[in-house]
C-alpha positions as CSV (number, residue, x, y, z in Angstrom):
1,X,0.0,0.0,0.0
2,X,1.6,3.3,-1.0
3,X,0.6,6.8,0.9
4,X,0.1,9.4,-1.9
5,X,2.4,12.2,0.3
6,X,5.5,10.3,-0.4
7,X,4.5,10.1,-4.0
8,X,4.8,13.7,-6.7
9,X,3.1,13.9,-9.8
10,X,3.8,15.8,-12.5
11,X,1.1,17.5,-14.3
12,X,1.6,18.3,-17.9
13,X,-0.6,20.6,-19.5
14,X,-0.7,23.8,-21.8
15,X,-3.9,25.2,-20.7
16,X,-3.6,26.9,-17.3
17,X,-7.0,26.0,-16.0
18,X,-7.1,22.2,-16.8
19,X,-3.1,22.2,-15.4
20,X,-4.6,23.5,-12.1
21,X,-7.9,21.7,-11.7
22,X,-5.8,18.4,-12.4
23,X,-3.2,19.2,-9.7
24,X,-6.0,20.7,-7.2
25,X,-7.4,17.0,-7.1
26,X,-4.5,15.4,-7.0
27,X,-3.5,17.0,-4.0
28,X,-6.8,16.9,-2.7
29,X,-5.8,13.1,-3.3
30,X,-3.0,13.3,-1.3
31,X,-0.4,13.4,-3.7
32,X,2.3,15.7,-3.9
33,X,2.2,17.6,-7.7
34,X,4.2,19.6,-9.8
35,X,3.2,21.3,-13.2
36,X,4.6,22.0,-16.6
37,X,3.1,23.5,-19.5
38,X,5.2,22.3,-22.5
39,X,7.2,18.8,-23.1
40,X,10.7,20.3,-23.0
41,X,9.6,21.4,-19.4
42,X,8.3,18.2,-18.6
43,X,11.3,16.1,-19.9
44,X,13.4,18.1,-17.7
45,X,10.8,17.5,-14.1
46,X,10.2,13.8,-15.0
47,X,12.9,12.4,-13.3
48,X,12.2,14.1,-10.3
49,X,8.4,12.3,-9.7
50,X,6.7,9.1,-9.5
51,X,4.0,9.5,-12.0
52,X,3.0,11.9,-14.9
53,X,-0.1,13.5,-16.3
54,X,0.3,13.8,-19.8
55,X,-2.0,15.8,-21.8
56,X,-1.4,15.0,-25.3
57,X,-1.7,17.8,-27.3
58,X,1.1,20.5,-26.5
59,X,2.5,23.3,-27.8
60,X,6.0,22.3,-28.1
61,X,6.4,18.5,-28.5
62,X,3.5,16.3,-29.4
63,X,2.4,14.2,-25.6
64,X,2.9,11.0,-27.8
65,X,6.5,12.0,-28.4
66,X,7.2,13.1,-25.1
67,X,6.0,9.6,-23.5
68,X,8.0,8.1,-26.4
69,X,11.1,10.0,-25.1
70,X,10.4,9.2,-21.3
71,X,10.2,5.7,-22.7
72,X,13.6,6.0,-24.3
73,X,15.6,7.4,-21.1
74,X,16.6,4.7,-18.7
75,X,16.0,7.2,-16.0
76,X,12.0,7.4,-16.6
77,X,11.5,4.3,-18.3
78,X,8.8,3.1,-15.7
79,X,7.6,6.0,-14.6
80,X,3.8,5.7,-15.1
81,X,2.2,7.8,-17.6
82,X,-1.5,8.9,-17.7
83,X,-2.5,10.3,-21.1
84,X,-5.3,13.0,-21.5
85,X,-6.7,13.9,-24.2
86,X,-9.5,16.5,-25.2
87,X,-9.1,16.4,-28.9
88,X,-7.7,12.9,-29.5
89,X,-11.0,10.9,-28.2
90,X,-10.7,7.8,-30.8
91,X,-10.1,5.0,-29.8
92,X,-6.8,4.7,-32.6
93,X,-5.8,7.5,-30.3
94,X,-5.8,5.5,-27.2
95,X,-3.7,3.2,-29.1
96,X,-1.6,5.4,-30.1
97,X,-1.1,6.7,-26.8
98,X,-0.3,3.3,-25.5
99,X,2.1,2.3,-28.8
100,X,3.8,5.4,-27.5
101,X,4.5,3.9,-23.8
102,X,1.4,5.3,-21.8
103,X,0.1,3.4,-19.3
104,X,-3.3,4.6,-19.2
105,X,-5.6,7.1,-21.5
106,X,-8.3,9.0,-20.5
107,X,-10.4,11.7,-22.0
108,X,-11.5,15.4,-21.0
109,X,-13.6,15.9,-18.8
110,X,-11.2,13.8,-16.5
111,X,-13.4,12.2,-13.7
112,X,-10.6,13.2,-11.1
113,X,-11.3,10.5,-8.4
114,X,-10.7,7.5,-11.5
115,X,-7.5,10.0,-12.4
116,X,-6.6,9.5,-8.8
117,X,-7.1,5.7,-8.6
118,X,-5.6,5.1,-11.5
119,X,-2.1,7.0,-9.7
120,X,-2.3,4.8,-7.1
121,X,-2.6,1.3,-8.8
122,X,0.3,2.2,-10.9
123,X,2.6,3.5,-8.7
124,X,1.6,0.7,-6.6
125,X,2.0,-1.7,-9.1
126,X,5.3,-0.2,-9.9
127,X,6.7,-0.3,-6.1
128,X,6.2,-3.7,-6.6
129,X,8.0,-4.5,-9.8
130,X,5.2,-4.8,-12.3
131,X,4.9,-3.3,-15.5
C-alpha cells in the first residue's frame, strides 16, 4: 500500500486552468504535484516524480512523443504515464497513446477520483515490480 504524500506527480498541460484543476485533485488526493506547461519542461521534471499526467496535445512536443522520449531514457523508463486527451478521443488515439508507452488514456472531462485511482494502482504496481 503506498501513501500518496510520499508520491509527486507531475502535471503536464498547456492550458492553465485544466493544469490547475488536475493538480487541485491530486492533492486533494494526497499526492504531492508539480506542473509543466510544454514537453521540453516536462522532460526536464520527469525524473524528479513518481508519475506523470500527460496531456497530449502541447505546444512544443507532441504528448505521444514526449512519453515516447520518457520511454527512451533509462531514467524514466517506468515511470507511469496517464495520457489526457480533449481532442484525441478515438479509440486509434488510445492506441496510439499506449504504442507510445502510456500506461493509461483518458479523455477530458477527466473524472478526477478515477484519475486518482488510477495514480495509485500504478505506482503501486510499480513499487512492486510490475509493468
Amino acid at each position: 500500500m503506498i501513501e500518496p504524500a510520499d508520491h509527486s506527480i507531475l502535471v503536464v498541460d498547456d492550458h492553465d486552468a485544466n493544469r490547475y484543476a488536475i493538480a487541485r485533485a491530486l492533492r486533494a488526493a494526497g499526492f504531492r504535484t508539480v506542473e509543466a506547461a510544454a514537453g521540453a519542461q516536462a522532460l526536464e521534471l520527469a525524473g524528479y516524480v513518481s508519475a506523470v499526467v500527460l496531456d497530449v496535445h502541447l505546444p512544443d512536443l507532441h504528448g505521444l512523443e514526449v512519453c515516447r522520449l520518457l520511454r527512451s531514457s533509462p531514467a524514466t523508463a517506468n515511470l507511469p504515464v496517464v495520457q489526457i486527451s480533449a481532442v484525441y478521443l478515438d479509440e486509434k488515439d488510445r492506441l496510439a497513446a499506449e504504442r507510445a508507452g502510456a500506461d493509461a488514456y483518458m479523455t477530458a472531462p477527466v473524472d478526477f477520483a478515477a484519475l486518482a485511482q488510477k495514480l495509485h494502482e500504478l505506482i503501486a504496481a510499480r513499487a512492486s515490480g510490475a509493468r
